[in-house]
N, C-alpha and C positions, 0 to 999 in steps of 0.2 A: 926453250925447246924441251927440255925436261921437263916441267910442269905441264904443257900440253900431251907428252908422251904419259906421262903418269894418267893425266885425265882419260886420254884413250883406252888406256890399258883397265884405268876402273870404269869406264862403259862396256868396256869388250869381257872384264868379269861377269860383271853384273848380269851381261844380254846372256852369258852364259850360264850364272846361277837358276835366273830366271827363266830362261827356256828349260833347262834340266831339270826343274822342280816339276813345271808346266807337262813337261816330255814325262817322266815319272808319273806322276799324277795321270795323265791320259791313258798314259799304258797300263795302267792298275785298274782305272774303271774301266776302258777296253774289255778288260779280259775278265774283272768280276764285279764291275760297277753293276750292273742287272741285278746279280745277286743280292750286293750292299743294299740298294736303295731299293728292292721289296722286301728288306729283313727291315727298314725304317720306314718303310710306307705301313709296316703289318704289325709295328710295334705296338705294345701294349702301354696301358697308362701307370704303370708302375716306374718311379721317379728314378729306381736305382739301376733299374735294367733301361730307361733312356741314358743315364750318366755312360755305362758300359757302353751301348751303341754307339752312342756319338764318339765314346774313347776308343773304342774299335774303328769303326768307320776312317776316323781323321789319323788312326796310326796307320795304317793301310794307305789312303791315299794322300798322306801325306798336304791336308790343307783343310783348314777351319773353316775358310771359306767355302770352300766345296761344298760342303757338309752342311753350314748353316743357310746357303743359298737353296738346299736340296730341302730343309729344315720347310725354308719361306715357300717356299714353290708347294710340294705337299700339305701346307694347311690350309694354301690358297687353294688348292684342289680337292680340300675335303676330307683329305687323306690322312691329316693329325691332326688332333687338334693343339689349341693354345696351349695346354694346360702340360700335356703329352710332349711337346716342344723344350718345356723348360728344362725337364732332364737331359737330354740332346746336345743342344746348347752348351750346357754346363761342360758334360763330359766331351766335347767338341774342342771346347777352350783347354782342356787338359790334354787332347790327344796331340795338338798341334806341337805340344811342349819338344815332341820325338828327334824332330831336324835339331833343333839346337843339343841335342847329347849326341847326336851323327857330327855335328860339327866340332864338336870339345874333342869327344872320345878318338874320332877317326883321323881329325883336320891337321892337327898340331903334333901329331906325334910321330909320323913318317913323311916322306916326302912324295904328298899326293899327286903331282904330275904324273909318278912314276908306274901309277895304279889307275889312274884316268883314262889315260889311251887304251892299255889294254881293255879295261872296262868297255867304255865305247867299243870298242870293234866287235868284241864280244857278243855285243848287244846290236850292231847290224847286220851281224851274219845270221843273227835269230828272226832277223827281219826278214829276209831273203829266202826264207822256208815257207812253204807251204802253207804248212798248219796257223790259222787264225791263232790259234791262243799263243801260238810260240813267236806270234810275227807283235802280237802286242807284250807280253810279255820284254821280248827285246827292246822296245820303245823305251819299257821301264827299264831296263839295264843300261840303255844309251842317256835317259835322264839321268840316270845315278851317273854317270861315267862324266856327264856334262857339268853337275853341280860340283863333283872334285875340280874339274878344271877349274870352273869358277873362283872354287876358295882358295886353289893353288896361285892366280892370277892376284885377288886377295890380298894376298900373302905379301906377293912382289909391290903392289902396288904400296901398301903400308907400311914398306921395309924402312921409312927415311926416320932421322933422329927426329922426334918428336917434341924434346926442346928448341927445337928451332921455330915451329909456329906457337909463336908468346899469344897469339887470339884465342888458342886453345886453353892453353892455364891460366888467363885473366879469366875465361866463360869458369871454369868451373872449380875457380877461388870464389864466388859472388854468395855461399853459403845455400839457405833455402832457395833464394833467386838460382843457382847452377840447379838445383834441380827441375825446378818448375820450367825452365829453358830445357834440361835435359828430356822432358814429358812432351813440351809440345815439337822440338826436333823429332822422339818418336814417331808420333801421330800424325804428324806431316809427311814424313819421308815414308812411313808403311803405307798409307790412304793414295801416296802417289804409285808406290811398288805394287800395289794389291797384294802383299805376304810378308806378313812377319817372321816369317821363319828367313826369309830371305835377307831380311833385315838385322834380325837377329845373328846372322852367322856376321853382318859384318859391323856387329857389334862387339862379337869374341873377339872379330881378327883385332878391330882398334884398339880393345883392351888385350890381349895376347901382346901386340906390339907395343905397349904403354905410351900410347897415343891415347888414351881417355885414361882415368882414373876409375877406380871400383865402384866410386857412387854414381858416377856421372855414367856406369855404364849403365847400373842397376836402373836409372831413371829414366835413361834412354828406353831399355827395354819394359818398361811398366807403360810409356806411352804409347811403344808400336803395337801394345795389346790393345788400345783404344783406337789404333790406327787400322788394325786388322778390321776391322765393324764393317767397311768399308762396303764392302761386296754386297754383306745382306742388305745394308741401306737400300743399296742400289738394285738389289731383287726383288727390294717390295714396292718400289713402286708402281703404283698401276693396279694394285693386288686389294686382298679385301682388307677388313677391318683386323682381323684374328691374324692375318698372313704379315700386315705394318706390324702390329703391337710384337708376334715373334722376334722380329727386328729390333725394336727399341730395349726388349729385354736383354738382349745380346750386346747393346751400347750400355743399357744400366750395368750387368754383369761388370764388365769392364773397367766402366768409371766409377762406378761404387768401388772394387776394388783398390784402383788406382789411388784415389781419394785414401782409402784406409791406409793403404802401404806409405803413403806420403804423410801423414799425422805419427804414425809410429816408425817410422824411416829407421832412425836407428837401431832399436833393440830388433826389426825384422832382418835388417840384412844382417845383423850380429848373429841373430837366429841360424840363418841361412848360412855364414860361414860355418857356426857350430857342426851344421848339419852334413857339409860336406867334409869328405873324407880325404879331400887332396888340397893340396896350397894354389893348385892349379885354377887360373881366373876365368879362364875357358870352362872348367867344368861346374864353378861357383857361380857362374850368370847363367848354367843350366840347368843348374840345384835350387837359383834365384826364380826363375821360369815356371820351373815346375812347380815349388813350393806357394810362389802367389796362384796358380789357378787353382791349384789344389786348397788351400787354404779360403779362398772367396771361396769353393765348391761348400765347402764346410758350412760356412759363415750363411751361406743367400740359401742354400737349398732349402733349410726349415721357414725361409721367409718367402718361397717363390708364390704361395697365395698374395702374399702383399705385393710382389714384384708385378702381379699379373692385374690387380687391383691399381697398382702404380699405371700401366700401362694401357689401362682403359682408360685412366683420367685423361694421359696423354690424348689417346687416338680416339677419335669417338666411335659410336656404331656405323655401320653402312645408311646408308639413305633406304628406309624401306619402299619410294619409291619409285625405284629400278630395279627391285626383284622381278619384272616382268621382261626386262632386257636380259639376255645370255650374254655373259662375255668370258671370252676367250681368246687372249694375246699370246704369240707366240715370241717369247722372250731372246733374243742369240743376240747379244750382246759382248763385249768385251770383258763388262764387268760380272758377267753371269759365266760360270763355269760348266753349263750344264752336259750330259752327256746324252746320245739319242735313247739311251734306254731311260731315263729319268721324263722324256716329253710322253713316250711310248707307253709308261706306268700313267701318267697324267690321260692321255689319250681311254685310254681303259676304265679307268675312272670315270670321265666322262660321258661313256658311249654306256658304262652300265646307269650313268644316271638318265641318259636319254631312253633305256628301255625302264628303269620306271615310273618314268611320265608317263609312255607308250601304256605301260601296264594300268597306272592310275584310269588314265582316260578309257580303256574298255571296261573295268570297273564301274563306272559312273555311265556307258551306257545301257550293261546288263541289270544296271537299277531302273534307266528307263523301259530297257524291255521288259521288266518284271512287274514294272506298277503303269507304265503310258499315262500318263497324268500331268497336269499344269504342274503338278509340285519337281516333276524334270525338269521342265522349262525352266522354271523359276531358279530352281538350284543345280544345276549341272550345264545347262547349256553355255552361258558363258564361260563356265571354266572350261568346258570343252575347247572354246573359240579359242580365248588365251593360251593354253596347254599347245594347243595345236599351231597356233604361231611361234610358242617359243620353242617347239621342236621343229619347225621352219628356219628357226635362227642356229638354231645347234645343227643340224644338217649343213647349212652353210658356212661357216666357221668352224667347224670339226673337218669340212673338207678342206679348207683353208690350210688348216692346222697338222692335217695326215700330208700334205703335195711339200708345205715345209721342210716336214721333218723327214721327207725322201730325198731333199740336197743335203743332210744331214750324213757324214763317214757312218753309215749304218751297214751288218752284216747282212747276206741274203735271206736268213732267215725273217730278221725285221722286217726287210724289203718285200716279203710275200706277206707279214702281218699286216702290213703297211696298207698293201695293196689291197686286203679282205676284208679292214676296217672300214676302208672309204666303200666300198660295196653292203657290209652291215648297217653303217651308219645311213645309205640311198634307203634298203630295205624296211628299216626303222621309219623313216620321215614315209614313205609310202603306206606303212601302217596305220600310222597317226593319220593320213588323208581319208583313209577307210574308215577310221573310228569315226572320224568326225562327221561323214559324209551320211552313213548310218544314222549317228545324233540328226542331222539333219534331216534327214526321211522318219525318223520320229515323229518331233516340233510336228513337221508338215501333216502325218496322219493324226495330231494330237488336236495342232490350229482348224484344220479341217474338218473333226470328228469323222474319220471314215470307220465304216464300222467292218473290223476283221472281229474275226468269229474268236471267242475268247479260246475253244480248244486248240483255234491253227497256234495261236499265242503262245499256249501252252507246251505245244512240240516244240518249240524255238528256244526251250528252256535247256536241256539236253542238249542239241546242237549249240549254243552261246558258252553252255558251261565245258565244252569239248576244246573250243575257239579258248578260252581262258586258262584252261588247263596247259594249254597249247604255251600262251603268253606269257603262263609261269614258268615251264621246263626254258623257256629261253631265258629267262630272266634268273635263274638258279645257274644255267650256264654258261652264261655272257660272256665274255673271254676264253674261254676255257675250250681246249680240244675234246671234239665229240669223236669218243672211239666209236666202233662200229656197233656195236650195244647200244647204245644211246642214239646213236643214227637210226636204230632201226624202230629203237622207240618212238621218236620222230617222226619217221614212214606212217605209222601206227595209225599215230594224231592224226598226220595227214590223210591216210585213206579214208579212217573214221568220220570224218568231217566233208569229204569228198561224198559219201553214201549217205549222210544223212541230208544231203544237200540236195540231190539227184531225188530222194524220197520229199523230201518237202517242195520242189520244185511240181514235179507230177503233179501232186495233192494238188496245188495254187490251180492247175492247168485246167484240172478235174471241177474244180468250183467254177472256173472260167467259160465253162463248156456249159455247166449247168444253171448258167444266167445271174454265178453272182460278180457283186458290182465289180465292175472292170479296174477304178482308178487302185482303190484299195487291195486287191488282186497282186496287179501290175506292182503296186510300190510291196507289197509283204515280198512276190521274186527280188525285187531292186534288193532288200533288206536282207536279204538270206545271199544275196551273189554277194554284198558289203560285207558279210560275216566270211565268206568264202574265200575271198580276196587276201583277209585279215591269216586268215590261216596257211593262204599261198607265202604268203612275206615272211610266215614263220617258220614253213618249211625253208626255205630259200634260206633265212638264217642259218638253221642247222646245216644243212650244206656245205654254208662258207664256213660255220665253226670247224669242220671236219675236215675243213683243208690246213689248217691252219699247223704252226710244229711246237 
């Protein structure tokens, strides 16, 4: 009955460590996740100022994972690249070092029951306010409040004489065998936890309680950093080529490490005690912590060219061809930690790459209205056709992807973003049907030879370049709130475009009257309402950008 009680008692820690890290974690992005992850989506490619991010980032939210899953997801988005990743990464693996000095420092030295409850309650009566930031905030106080309990349960759980289980001191009498045993218990028991920090704390208490030995603990935790990988593995799949290889550089990280700290074993962790300041074994497995990520950081960063060179050999290139397929999965998973403002950054991304397709494609037809020539057909028409389906596919899977991430815990604000993107993204593919449809009435007066008068040609030069100006001001502010200045800039476009349309319309009517040919007539109106159309959909953008907060 005791050993089942005991076993209860360490599921009932555990479900508690692990939810209060989880509950912490959520409450921090909550409330400044948005922030975080457009200060890493907008990072720059300097190695030193990724390390800092990612050390920022993962001390704030308190998870490596978070962080390197956030890592995978923005390269698959376009948003960093490979190269940009491996500082991140790095300083990611150092940030996460923070739980385990919250556990040395705070765990063992008072009797944390006695500061847990009040904690928690604390933290749900901040829940019970109003104020959004103060109701996530509390979340993160109730996780903090929940992870002491954990380690105070811990505690109790690994109070028993530790001579007593002789399986324990036979595993790590076995010399380099206890270690290489103590690596892979690591990397099994964190790959199952998803968190080494989680693992780590009950790595202290076993060694606090002299239930493991100082090497056997140091080995344990040198594996649950290979055990930690876990997450971004499991982020990248399905993802591209650059989004994998992120991933595997965070496994190399790792076990490259691990690998080094195991060939010099001893003079490192002798190092390590050197280095700490107390006898205390709690605080020396999180001197040992910090010291190995800190130290690989040293070691891999001047080598992350070859880490990345390493990492193509692994994973190969994309298939080039499927660059004509859009894809876009919407990832909520277990092992994916993401939060709605990280899909919502993703989402933006993408809806500014669907207006530069959009943008491409009127490009490619103010060439054919400038030269009307077999040389448009030959070069521009099909990439029209294809452009224009594959913003057929991104309007459909961007809508997919917005109806998602609206069962997603998102604020009202999101919720109206939410709502404005899936009407941008309509107004966008409505665009691209106009472009195309336009190119089409080209081809036909080009197949045909109808003869339009080269000066009506020539007016349409002005009007098309109005249309594009138009396509640029959206595409400069895609995302982005249109104050009422820029709305009215907008208006502008649009009446301009509106009057010159109403004048080249007449004009058509006027030849119509005076017997010239009808088919070519009729289609130069059709071509001038397809340019007009194109500019309705742009205004209609503007609109929705000005709703937006």
């Amino acid at each position: 009955m005791a050993i089942v009680n005991a076993m209860l008692l360490l599921f009932g820690s555990l479900g508690f460590l692990l939810y209060g890290m989880r509950l912490m974690s959520d409450g921090v992005q909550k409330s400044a996740g948005e922030k975080l992850q457009r200060a890493l989506s907008m990072m720059t490619g300097n190695s030193f100022v990724g390390i800092l991010t990612g050390l920022f980032i993962t001390m704030i939210i308190q998870s490596s994972g978070a962080t390197t899953v956030m890592v995978v997801s923005f390269i698959n988005a376009g948003l960093l690249t490979l190269a940009q990743s491996v500082g991140v990464i790095f300083g990611a693996n150092i940030g996460t070092t923070i739980t385990a000095w919250i556990v040395s420092l705070f765990g063992f030295n008072f009797k944390i029951s006695t500061f847990a409850v009040p904690i928690f309650g604390i933290g749900f009566f901040m829940t019970i306010l109003k104020d959004s930031r103060s109701k996530n905030i509390g979340e993160a106080v109730m996780g903090f409040g929940l992870l002491f309990m954990g380690l105070s349960g811990l505690s109790d759980v690994f109070s028993f004489d530790a001579s007593k289980l002789t399986f324990i001191s036979e595993v790590q009498s076995l010399g380099i065998l206890s270690l290489l045993i103590g690596v892979v218990i690591g990397t099994v028991i964190t790959a199952l936890m998803h968190s080494s920090s989680a693992f780590t704390a009950i790595i202290i208490t076993m060694a606090y309680k002299n239930i493991i030995t100082w090497e056997m603990a140091c080995a344990m935790t040198l594996g649950s950093n290979i055990g930690s990988t876990i997450d971004a593995i499991m982020a990248a799949f399905g993802t591209n080529a650059d989004a994998r290889r992120s991933a595997v550089i965070h496994v190399l990280f790792n076990v490259i490490g691990t690998v080094l700290a195991l060939i010099f074993f001893t003079p490192f962790i002798s190092f390590v005690v050197w280095l700490t300041p107390s006898s205390n074994i709690a605080i020396q497995i999180s001197m040992l912590h910090t010291v190995f990520k800190t130290l690989n950081t040293v070691i891999l960063l001047p080598l992350s060219k070859h880490l990345i060179a390493l990492s193509k050999m692994i994973i190969k290139d994309d298939d080039e061809k499927n660059l004509k397929t859009y894809h876009l999965e919407f990832t909520d998973s277990a092992f994916v930690k993401e939060s709605a403002a990280m899909h919502i950054i993703r989402l933006e991304k993408e809806i500014a790459d669907m207006t530069d397709v959009a943008t491409n494609m009127f490009d490619r037809l103010q060439i054919g209205i400038m030269k009307r020539n077999q040389d448009f057909i030959a070069e521009h028409l099909e990439r029209l056709a294809d452009e224009e389906d594959y913003c057929d596919q991104m309007h459909e899977k961007l809508a997919k992807y917005i109806i998602n991430c609206q069962h997603l815990p998102i604020t009202e604000v999101q919720r109206n973003n939410l709502s404005i993107m899936v009407s941008v993204v309509d107004e966008l593919e409505g665009m691209t049907d106009q472009v195309y449809c336009a190119g089409m009435l080209l081809e036909k007066s080009i197949e045909k030879k109808m003869k339009i008068v080269q000066e009506d040609m020539e007016r349409l030069v002005p009007y098309v370049e109005l249309a594009r100006q138009f396509l640029q001001f959206i595409r400069i502010n895609i995302n982005k709130h249109l104050n009422s200045d820029k709305l009215e800039m907008a208006q502008e476009l649009e009446d301009q475009i509106d009057y010159y349309r109403k004048n080249l319309k007449k004009i058509a009517r006027k030849r119509l009257e005076s017997g010239a040919d009808v088919k070519a007539e009729l289609l130069y109106i059709d071509l001038v309402r397809q340019i007009e159309k194109i500019g309705d959909h742009a205004f209609s953008i503007s609109e929705l950008l000005a709703q937006t907060k």
